[in-house]
C-alpha positions as a printed NumPy array, in Angstrom:
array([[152.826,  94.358, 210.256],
       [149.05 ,  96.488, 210.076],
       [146.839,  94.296, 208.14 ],
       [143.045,  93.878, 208.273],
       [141.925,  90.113, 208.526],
       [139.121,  88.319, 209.255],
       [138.567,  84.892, 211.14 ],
       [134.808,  84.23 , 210.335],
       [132.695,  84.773, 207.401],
       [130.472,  87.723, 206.883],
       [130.533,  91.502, 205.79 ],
       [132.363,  94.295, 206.266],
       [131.752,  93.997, 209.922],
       [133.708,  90.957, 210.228],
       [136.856,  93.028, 209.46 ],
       [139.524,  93.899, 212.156],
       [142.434,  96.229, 211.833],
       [145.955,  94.832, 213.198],
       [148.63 ,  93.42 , 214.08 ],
       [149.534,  89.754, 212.046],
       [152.502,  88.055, 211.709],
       [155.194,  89.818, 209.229],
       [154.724,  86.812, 206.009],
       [157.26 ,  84.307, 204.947],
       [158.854,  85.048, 202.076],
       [159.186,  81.148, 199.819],
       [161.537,  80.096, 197.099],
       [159.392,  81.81 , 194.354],
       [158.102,  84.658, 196.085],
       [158.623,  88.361, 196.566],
       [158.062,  90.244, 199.297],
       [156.142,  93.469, 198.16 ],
       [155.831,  96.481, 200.345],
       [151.99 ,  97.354, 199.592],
       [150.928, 101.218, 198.171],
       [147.833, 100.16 , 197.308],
       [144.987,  97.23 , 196.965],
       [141.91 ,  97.404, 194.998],
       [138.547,  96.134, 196.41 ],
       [136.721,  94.107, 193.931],
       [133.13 ,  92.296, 193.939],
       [134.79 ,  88.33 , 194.951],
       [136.361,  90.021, 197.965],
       [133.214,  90.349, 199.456],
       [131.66 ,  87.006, 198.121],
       [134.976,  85.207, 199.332],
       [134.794,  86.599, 202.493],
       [131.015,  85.927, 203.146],
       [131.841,  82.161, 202.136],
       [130.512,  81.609, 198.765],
       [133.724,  80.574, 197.619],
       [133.889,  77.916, 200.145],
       [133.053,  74.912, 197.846],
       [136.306,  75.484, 195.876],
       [138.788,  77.284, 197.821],
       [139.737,  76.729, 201.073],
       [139.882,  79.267, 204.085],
       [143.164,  79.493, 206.695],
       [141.889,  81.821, 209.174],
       [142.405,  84.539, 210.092],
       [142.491,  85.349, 206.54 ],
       [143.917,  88.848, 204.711],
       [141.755,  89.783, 201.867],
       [142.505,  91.149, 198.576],
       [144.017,  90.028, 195.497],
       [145.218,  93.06 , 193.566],
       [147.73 ,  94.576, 194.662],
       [150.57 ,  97.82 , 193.421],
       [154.155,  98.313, 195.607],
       [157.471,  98.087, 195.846],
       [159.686,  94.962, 196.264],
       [161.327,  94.712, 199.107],
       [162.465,  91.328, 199.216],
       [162.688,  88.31 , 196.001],
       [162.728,  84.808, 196.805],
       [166.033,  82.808, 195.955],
       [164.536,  81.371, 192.951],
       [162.974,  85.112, 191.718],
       [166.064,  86.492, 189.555],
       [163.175,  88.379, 187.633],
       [162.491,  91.328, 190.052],
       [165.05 ,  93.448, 192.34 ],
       [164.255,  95.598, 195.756],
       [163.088,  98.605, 194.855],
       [161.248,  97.606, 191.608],
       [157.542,  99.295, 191.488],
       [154.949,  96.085, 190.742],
       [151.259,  95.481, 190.538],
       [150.089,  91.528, 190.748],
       [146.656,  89.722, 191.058],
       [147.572,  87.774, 194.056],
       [145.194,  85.296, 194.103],
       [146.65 ,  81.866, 195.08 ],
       [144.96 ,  78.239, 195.953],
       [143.78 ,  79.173, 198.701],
       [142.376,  81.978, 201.558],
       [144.934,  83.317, 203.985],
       [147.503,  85.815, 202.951],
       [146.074,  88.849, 200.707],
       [146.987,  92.117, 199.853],
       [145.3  ,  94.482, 202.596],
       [148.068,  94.531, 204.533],
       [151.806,  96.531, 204.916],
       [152.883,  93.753, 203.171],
       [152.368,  90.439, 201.302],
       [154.492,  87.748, 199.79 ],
       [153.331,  87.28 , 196.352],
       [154.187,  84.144, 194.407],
       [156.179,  85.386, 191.074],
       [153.98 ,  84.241, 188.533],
       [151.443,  86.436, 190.18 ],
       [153.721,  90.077, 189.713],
       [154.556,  91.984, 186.805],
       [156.166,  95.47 , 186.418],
       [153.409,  98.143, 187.073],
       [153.124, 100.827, 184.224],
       [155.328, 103.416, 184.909],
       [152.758, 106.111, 183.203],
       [150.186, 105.164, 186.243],
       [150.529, 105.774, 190.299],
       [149.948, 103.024, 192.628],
       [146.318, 103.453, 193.065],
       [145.889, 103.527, 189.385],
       [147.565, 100.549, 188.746],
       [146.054,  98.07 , 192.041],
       [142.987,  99.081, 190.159],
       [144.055,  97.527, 186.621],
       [144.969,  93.556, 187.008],
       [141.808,  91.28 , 188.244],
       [139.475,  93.974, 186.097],
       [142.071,  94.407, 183.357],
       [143.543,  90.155, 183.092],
       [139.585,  89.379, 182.955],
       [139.011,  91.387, 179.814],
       [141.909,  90.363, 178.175],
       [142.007,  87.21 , 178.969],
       [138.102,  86.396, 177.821],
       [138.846,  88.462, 174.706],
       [141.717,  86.67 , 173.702],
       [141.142,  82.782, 175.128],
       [137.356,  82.376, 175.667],
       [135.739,  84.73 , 172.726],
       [138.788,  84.825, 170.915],
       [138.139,  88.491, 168.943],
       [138.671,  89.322, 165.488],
       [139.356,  93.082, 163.862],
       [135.895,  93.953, 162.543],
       [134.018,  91.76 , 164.976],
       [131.298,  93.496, 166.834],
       [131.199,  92.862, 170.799],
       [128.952,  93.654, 173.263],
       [129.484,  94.237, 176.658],
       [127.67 ,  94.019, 179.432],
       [128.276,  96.746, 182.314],
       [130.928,  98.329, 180.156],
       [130.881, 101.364, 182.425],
       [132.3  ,  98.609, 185.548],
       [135.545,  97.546, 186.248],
       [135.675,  94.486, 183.948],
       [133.404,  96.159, 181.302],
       [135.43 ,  99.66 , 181.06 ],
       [138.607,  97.47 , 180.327],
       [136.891,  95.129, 178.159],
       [135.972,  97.731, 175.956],
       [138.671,  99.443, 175.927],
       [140.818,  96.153, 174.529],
       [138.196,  95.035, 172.356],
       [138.356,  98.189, 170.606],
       [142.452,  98.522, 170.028],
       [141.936,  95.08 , 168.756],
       [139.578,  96.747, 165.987],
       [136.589,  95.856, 167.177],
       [133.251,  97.434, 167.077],
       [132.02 ,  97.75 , 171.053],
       [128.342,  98.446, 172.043],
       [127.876,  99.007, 175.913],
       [125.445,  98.254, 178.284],
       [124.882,  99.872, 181.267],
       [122.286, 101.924, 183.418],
       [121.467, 105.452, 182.716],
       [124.306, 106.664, 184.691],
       [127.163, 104.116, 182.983],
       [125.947, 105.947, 179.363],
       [127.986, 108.796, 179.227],
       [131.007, 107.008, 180.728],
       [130.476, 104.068, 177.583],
       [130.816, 107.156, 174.988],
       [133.718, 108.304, 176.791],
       [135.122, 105.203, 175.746],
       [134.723, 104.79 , 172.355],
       [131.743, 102.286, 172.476],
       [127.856, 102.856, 171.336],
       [125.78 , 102.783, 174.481],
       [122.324, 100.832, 174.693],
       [120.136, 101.113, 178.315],
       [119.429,  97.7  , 180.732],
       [115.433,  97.606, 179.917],
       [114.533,  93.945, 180.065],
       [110.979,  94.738, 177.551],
       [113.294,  96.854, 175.034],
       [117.272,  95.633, 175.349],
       [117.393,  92.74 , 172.97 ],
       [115.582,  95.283, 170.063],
       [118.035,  98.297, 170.995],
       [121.38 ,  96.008, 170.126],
       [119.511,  94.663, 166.985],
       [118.62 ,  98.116, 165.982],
       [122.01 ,  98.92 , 166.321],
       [123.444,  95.567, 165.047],
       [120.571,  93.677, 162.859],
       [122.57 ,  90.551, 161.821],
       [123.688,  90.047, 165.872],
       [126.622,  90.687, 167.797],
       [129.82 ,  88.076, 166.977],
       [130.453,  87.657, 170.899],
       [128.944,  88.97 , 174.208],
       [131.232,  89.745, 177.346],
       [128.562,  89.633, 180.468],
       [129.926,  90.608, 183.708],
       [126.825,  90.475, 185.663],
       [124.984,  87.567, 185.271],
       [121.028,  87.6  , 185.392],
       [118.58 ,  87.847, 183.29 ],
       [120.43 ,  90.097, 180.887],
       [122.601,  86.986, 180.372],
       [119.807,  85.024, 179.425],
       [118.377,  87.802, 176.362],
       [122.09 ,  87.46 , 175.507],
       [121.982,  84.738, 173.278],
       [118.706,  86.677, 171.293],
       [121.374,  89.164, 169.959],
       [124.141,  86.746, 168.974],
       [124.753,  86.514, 165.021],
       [124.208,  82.766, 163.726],
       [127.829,  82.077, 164.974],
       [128.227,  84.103, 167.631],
       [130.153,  83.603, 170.637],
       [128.955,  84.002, 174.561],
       [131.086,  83.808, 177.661],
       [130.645,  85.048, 181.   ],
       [132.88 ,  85.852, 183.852],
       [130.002,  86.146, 186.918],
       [127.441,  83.471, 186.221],
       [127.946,  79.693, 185.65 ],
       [124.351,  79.53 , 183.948],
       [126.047,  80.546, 180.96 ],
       [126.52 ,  76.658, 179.604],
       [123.441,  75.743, 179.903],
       [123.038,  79.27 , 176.971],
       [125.65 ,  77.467, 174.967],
       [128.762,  79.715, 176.252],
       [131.622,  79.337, 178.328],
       [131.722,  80.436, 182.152],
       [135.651,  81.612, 182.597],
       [137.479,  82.328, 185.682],
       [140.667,  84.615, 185.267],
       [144.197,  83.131, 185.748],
       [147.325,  85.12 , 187.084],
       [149.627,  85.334, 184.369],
       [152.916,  87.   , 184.494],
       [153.141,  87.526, 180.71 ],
       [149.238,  88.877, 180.306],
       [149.739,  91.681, 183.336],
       [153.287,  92.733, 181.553],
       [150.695,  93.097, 177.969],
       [148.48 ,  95.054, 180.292],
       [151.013,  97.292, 181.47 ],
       [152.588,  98.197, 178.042],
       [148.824,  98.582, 176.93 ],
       [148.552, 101.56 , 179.599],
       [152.337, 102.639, 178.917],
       [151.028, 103.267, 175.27 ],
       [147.544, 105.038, 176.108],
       [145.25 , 102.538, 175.358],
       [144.064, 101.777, 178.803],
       [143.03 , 104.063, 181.33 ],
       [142.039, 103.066, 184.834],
       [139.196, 105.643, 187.244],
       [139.971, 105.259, 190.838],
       [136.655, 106.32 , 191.905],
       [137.176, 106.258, 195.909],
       [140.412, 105.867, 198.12 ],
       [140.688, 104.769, 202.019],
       [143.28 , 104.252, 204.041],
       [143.8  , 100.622, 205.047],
       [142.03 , 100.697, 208.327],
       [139.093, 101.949, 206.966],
       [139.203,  98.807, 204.309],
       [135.145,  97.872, 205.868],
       [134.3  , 101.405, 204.729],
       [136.163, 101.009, 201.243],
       [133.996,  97.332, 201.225],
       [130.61 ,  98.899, 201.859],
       [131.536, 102.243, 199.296],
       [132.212,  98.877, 196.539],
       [128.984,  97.151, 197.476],
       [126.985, 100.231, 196.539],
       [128.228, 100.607, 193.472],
       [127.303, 103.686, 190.831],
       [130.54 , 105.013, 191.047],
       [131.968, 103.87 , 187.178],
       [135.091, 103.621, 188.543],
       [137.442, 101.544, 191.588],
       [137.709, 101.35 , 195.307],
       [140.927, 100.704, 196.298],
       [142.261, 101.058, 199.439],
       [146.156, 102.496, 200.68 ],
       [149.005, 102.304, 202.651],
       [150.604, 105.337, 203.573],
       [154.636, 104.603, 204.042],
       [156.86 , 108.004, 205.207],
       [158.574, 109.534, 201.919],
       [161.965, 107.77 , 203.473],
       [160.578, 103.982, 203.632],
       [158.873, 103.797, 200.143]])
C-alpha cells in the first residue's frame, strides 16, 4: 500500500511517500480502507519526539490518528462492523507504528465508530481527537451543569470550536477566547467572544462574568492558563488538555481516551445538527509534509486533513 512514514524524528521533512507493507489485520481489528485523515497538533509533537518519554516508537512509523473510510475487512472477534460500513476512529494505540496516513490501516475496534452519515469523509476525519477531547473533558474532567458558565480557551480551534459547541447543547453559557481573527468565528457559534491581551483578559471575562466562570477548558497552555484560575468562581473548575502545569493551578491535566461509545454520541450529535466540523485545507496524501506545515501555521479556524483518492469502483 501508499503510505507516508517516517523512520527518524523531526518535521515535515522527515516524511517519505511509499510503499509499506499492506497491515495485519488482529482478532479485534478492522481493516479500514482510508478516505481521509486529519492532521492535528500531537502529530507533529509525536513525530519530532516529544512523546518519547511515554510512548514508544516502531520505526518506520505511519502517522495520524484520526481517521474516516470504509471497512474492508473485520477481525474474527469484530461482529460489530461489516465490509462496506462508512467509519471514522481516533486510532491512537500504545504505541508509534501503524497510523492513519496511509491506503489503509488496521484499527483496533474499540477505536471505530459509525461516521455520521449527514457528514463526508473529510468532515468527519476532522471530528474525533478534536470532538472526543471536548466531550470527554466536559463530561469526565469538568463535569458541566445546564446553567454553568464555561470558558474556553481558543474556541475558534479544533478542540475549542467543538468544545463550545457541546458545552452549549448541554445548556451552558460559553465565552470564547481567541485572537482577533477567531472572534467572528466564536459568534458564529453561539459563544460571547473576549480577545487574548495578557494586561486586559482576566478583566474582559469578569466584565462579562463578575462572580467567575464555573470551569475553564484551555487548549493552549501558557500563560493564559496561568490568569485562568483569576476568573474561576469560588468553586470553579480548571482542566487542561495541552499543558501539565495545570496541577500545580489546582486543575486536572487530561489526555483523551478512544472510546467506542463517546465517538457513536459524537456522531448522533452531528446527525442531529449540533456539531459542525470546517475543513479548512485538503491535500492529497503525498503531499501529507505540505498538509503538516499548512497545520503548523495555523489561523485557519478550521482542519487540515489530508485524502486518499480511491477510483469511484474501489470505494
Amino acid at each position: 500500500m501508499k503510505a507516508i512514514s517516517y523512520s527518524r524524528y523531526g518535521g515535515p521533512e522527515v516524511l517519505e511517500y511509499g510503499e509499506r507493507p499492506d497491515p495485519k489485520v488482529g482478532p479485534d481489528d478492522v481493516l479500514v480502507k482510508v478516505r481521509a485523515a486529519a492532521v492535528n497538533p500531537v502529530d507533529r509533537k509525536a513525530q519530532a519526539g516529544y512523546l518519547d518519554g511515554m510512548i514508544d516508537a516502531v520505526f518506520p512509523v505511519i502517522p495520524g490518528w484520526d481517521v474516516s473510510g470504509v471497512v474492508v475487512q473485520p477481525g474474527v472477534s469484530v461482529p460489530e462492523l461489516a465490509v462496506g460500513d462508512e467509519v471514522m476512529g481516533y486510532v491512537r494505540e500504545d504505541f508509534l507504528s501503524r497510523g492513519t496516513f496511509a491506503e489503509y490501516v488496521a484499527a483496533p475496534v474499540r477505536t471505530l465508530a459509525r461516521k455520521p452519515r449527514t457528514m463526508g469523509f473529510e468532515e468527519s476525519a476532522a471530528l474525533p481527537l478534536a470532538g472526543l477531547t471536548a466531550y470527554q473533558v466536559l463530561h469526565q474532567a469538568l463535569s458541566v451543569r445546564s446553567g454553568e458558565t464555561v470558558l474556553v480557551h481558543a474556541a475558534a480551534g479544533g478542540v475549542g470550536s467543538m468544545a463550545v459547541q457541546i458545552a452549549r447543547h448541554l445548556g451552558c453559557r460559553v465565552i470564547g477566547a481567541a485572537r482577533e481573527s477567531g472572534q467572528d468565528r466564536i459568534r458564529e457559534l453561539g459563544a460571547e467572544p473576549v480577545l487574548y491581551d495578557e494586561h486586559t483578559f482576566a478583566k474582559q471575562v469578569r466584565a462579562l462574568a463578575p462572580a467567575g466562570v464555573d470551569a475553564v477548558l484551555d487548549t493552549i497552555g501558557g500563560p493564559f492558563l496561568k490568569i485562568s484560575p483569576e476568573v474561576l468562581a469560588p468553586e470553579g473548575r480548571l482542566a487542561s488538555v495541552a499543558d501539565g502545569e495545570v496541577i500545580g493551578l489546582g486543575g486536572r491535566y487530561f489526555w483523551v481516551r478512544p472510546d467506542r461509545d463517546d465517538l457513536a454520541a459524537l456522531a448522533t450529535l452531528a446527525e442531529e445538527g449540533v456539531l459542525t466540523v470546517r475543513v479548512a485545507k485538503a491535500f492529497p496524501l503525498e503531499r501529507a509534509a505540505d498538509a503538516q506545515r499548512a497545520n503548523a501555521e495555523g489561523g485557519l479556524n478550521g482542519k487540515v486533513v489530508v485524502t486518499v483518492e480511491w477510483p469511484t469502483d474501489a470505494t
